[in-house]
KOLLOMAR-86833 format. One record per residue (C-alpha): z, y, x. Coordinates in nm, 4 decimals, padded with zeros to 6 digits, m for minus. Each point is the difference from the previous one (the first is absolute). Last residue first. Example, Ala and Ser with C-alpha at 12.3 -4.5 7.8 and 13.67 -1.06 7.14 Angstrom:
BEGIN
SITE / pz / py / px
SITE / 00.7140 / m00.1060 / 01.3670
SITE / 00.0660 / m00.3440 / m00.1370
//
This chain:
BEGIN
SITE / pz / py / px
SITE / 12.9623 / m12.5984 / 00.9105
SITE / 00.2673 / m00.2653 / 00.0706
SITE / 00.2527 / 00.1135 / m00.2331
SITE / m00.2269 / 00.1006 / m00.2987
SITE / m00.2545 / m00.3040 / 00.0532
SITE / 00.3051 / m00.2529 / 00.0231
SITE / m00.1322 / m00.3077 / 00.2171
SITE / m00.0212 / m00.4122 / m00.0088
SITE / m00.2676 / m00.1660 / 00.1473
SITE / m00.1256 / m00.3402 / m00.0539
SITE / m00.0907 / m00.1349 / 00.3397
SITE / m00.3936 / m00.0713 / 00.1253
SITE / 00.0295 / 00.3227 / 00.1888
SITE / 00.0402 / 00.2065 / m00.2682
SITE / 00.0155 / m00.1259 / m00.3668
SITE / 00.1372 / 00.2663 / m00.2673
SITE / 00.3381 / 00.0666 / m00.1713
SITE / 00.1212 / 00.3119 / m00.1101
SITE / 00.3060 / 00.0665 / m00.1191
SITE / 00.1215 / 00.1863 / m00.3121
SITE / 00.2183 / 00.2802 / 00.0145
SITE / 00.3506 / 00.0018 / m00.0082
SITE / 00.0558 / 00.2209 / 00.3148
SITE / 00.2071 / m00.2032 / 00.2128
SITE / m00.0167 / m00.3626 / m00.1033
SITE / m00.3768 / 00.0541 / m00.0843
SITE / m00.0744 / m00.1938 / m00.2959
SITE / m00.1872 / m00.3663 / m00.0520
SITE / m00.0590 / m00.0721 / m00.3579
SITE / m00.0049 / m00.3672 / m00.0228
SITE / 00.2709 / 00.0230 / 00.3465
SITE / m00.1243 / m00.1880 / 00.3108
SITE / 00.0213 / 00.2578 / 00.2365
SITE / 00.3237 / 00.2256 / m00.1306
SITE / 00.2233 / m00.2109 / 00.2209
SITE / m00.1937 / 00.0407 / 00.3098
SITE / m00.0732 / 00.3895 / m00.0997
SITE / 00.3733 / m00.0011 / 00.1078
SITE / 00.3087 / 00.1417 / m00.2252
SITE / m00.0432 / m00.3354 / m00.2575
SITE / 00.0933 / m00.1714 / 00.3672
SITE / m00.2432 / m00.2841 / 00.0446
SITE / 00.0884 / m00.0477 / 00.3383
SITE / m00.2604 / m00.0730 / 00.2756
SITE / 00.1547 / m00.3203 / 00.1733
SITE / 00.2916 / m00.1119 / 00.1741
SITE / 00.2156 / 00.2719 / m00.1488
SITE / 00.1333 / 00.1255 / 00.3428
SITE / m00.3016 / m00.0398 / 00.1399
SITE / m00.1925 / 00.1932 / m00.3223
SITE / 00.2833 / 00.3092 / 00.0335
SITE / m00.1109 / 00.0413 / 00.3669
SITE / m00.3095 / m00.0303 / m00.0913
SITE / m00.0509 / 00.2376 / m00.2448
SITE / 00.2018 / 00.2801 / 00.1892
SITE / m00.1965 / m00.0394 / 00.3235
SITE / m00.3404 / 00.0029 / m00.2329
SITE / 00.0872 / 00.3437 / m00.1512
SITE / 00.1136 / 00.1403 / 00.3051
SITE / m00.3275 / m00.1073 / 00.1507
SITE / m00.1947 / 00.1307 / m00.2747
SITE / 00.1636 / 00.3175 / m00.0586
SITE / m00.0643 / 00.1059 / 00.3326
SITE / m00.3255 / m00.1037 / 00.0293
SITE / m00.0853 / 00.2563 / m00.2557
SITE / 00.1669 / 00.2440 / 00.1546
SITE / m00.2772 / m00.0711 / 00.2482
SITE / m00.2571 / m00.0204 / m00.2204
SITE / m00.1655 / m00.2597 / m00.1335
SITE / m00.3910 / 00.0163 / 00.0400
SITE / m00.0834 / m00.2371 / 00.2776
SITE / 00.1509 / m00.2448 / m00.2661
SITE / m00.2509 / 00.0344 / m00.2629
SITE / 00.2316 / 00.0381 / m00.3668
SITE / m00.0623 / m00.2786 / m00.1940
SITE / 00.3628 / m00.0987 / m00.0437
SITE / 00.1216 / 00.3566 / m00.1053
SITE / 00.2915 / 00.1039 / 00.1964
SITE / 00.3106 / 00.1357 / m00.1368
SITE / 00.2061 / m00.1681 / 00.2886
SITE / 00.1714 / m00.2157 / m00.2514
SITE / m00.2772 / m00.1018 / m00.2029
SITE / m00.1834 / m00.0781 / 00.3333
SITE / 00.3245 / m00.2171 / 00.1260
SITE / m00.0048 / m00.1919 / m00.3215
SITE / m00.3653 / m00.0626 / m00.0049
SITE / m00.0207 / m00.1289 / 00.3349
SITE / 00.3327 / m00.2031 / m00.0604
SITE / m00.1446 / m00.1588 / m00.2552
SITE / m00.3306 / m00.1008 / 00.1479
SITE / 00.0780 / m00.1153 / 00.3087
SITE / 00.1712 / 00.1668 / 00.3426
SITE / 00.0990 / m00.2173 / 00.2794
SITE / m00.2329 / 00.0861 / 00.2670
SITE / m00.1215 / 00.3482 / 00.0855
SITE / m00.3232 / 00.1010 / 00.1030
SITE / m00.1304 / m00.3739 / 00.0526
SITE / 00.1832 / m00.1232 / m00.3070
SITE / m00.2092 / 00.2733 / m00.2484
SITE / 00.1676 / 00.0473 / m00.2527
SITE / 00.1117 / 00.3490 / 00.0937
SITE / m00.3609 / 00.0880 / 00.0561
SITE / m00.0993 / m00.0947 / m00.3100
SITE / 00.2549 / 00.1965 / m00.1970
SITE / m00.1261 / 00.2807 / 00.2313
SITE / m00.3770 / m00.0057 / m00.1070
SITE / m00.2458 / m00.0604 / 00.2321
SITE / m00.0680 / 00.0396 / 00.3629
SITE / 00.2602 / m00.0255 / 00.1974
SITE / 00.1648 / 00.2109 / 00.3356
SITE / 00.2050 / 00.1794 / m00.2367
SITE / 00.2058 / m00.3139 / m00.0436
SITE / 00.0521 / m00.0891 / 00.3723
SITE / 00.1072 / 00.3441 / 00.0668
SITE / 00.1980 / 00.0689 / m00.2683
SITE / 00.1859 / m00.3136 / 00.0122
SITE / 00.0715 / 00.0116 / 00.3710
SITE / 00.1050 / 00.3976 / m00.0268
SITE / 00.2754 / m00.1059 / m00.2756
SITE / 00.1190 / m00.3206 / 00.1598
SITE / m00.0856 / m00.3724 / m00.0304
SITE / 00.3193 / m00.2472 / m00.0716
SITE / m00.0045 / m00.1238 / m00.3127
SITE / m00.3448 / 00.0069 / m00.0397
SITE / m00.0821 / m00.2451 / 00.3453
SITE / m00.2759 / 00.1121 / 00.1993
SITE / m00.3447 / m00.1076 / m00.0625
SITE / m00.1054 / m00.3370 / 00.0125
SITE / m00.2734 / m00.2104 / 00.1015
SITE / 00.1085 / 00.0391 / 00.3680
SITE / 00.3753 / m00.1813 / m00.1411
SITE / m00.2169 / m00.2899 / m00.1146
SITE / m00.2055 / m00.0575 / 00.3404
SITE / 00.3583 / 00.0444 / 00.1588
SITE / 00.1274 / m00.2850 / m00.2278
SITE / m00.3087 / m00.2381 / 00.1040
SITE / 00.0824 / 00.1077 / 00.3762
SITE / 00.3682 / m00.1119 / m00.0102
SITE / m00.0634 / m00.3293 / m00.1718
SITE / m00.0326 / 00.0210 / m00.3734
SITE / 00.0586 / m00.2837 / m00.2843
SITE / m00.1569 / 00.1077 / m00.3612
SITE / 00.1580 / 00.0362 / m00.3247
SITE / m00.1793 / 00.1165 / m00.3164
SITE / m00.2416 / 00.2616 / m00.1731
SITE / m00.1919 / m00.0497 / m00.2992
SITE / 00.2009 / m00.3037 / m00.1198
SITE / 00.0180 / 00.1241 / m00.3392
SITE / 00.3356 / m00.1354 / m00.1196
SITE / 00.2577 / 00.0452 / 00.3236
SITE / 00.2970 / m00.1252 / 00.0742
SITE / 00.0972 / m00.0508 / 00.3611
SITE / 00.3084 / m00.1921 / 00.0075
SITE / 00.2898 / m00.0130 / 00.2121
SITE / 00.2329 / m00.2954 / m00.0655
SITE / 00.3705 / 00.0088 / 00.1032
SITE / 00.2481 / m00.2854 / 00.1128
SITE / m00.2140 / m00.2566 / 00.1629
SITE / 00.0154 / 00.2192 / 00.3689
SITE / m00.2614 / 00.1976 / m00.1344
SITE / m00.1824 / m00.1465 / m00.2497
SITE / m00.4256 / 00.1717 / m00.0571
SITE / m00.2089 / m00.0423 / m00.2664
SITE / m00.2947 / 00.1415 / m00.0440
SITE / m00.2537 / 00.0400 / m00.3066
SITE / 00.3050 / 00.0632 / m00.3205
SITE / m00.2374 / 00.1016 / m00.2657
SITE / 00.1486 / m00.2351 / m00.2954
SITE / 00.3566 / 00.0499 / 00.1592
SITE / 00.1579 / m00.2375 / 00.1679
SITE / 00.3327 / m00.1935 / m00.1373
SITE / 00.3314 / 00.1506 / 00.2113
SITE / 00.1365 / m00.2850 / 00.2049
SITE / m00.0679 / 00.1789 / 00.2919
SITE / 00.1781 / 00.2623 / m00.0726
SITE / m00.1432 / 00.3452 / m00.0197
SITE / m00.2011 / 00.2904 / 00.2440
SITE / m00.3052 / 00.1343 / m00.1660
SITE / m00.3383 / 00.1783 / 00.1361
SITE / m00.2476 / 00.1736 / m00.2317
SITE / m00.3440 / 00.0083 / m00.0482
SITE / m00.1780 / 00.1766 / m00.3128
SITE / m00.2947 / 00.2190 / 00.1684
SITE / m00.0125 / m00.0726 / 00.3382
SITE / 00.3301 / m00.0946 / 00.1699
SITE / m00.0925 / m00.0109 / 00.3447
SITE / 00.2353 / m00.2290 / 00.2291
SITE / m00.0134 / m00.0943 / 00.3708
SITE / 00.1654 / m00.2740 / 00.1225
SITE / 00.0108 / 00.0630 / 00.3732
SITE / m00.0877 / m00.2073 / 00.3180
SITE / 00.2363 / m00.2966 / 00.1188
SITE / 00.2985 / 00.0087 / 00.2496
SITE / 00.2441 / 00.1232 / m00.3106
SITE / m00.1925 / 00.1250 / m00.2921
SITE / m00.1263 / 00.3443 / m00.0434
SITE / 00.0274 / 00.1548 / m00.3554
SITE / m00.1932 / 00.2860 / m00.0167
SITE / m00.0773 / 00.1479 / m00.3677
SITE / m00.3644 / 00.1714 / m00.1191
SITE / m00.0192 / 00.3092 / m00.2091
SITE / 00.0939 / 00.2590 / 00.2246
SITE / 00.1478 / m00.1384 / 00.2702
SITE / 00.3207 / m00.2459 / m00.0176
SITE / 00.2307 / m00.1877 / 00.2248
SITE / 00.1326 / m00.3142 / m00.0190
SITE / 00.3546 / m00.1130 / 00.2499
SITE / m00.1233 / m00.3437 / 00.1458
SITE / m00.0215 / m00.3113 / m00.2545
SITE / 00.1069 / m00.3443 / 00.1996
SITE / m00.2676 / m00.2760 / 00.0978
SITE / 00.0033 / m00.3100 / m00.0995
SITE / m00.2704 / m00.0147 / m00.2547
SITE / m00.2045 / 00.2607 / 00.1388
SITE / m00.3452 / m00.0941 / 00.2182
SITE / 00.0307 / m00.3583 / m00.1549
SITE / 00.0228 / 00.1138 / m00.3621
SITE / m00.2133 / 00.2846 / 00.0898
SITE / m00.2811 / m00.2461 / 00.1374
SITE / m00.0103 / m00.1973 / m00.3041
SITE / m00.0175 / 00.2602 / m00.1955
SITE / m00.3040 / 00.1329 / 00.0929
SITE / 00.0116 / 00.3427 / 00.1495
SITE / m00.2485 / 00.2824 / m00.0059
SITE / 00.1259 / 00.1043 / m00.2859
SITE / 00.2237 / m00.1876 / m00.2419
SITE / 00.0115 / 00.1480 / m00.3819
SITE / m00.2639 / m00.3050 / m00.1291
SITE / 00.2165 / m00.2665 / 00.2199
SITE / 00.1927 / m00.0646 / m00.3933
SITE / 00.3647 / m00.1584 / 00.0533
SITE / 00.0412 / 00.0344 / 00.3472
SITE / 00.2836 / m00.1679 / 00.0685
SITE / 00.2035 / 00.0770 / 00.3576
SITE / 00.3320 / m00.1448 / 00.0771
SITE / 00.2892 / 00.0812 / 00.2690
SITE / m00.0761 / 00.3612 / 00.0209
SITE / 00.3210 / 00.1129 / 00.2078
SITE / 00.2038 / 00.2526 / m00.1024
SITE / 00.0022 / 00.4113 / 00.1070
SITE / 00.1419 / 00.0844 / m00.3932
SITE / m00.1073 / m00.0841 / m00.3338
SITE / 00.1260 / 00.3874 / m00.0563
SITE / m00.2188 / 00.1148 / 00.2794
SITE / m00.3242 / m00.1233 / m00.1474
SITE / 00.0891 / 00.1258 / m00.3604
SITE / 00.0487 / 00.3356 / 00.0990
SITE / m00.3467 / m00.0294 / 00.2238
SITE / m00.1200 / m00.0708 / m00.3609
SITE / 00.1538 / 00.3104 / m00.1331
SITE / m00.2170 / 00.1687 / 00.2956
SITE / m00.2816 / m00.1461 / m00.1418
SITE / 00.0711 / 00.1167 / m00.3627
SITE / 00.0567 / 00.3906 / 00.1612
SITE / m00.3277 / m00.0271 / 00.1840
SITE / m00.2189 / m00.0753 / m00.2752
SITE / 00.0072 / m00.3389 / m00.2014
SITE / m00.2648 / 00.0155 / m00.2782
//
């Protein structure tokens, strides 16, 4: 599932097509448009040049030259590519767009559960209210206070795109596993050390993610360790845990997150 670190890859991909001019729209499948048919983005964009996109949490920005803003959520297997034109689609290519008929940017995505809408200023507001503040760049006292706030268990707090956005499954686990914090842990309960550890843990994870593009699966993270027959703990050996919590496998190390 895309988490912040994919999306901002995808803001990568945005700036390398470059500030060009959508000269062609082709919806291939209208199931990942929302809120938009398509034949009111092709007249609403075609013609219009890509502004500078910009990301929060989850969901990517990319305004569009005297017209309201493409707005991107990835849901669980989207993805955005920049190529040729002449490049043959891909079986779960759904938009198309050419920019000045030398690239193609296409949204890619094979279970449709999210999509692409087109925001004026208030509809992109009403999404930003929705959302708590960006992970990458909340502090320590921010995170502890909007976290201990919550009822429930930590893991779920931290997944939870109205506390903070940005955060999914593997980098909840990853950060917790870090920060020596057990998943089900009740968030009014974490100490302030506690807190500590988490937010150092979860500045370190995704500034390594960003730079990655996604969560790495380094043999050295819990990430890499995941999806093993026999799953061990990549810093004490043991063997990992794995449970459901909040709808989300969970991953954990009983001995280093007591």
């Amino acid at each position: 599932m895309p988490e912040l670190p994919d999306v901002e890859g995808f803001r990568r991909v945005l700036s390398d097509c470059g500030r060009r001019c959508v000269t062609d729209i082709e919806v291939c499948d209208a199931g990942v448009l929302r809120g938009v048919t398509a034949k009111r983005l092709r007249k609403e964009g075609e013609g219009r040049r890509l502004g500078e996109a910009w990301r929060h949490g989850k969901w990517l920005f990319v305004p569009l030259d005297g017209c309201p803003t493409l707005v991107f959520h990835f849901g669980m297997t989207g993805s955005l590519w920049c190529c040729s034109p002449d490049e043959p689609f891909a079986g779960h290519d759904r938009l198309v767009l050419t920019l000045d008929d030398t690239r193609s940017l296409r949204y890619r995505d094979q279970r449709k559960l999210q999509g692409v809408q087109l925001a004026d200023e208030s509809a992109v507001d009403r999404i930003l209210e929705r959302l708590g503040p960006d992970a990458l760049t909340v502090g320590r006292a921010e995170l502890t206070d909007r976290l201990s706030a919550r009822r429930g268990a930590v893991k779920s707090a931290l997944m939870d795109q109205s506390v903070i956005a940005g955060l999914g499954n593997l980098l909840c686990d990853e950060i917790l596993w870090r920060a020596h914090l057990a998943p089900r842990t009740p968030a009014r309960s974490v100490g302030e050390a506690a807190y500590r550890r988490l937010h150092a843990a979860m500045g370190r994870v995704l500034r390594t993610s960003v730079r990655a593009g996604c969560v790495p699966p380094r043999r050295s993270w819990l990430t890499g360790r995941r999806e093993d027959s026999e799953p061990r703990c990549p810093r004490c050996g043991r063997p990992l845990c794995s449970g459901r919590l909040a709808g989300r496998r969970t991953v954990w190390c009983s001995h280093c997150q007591p």
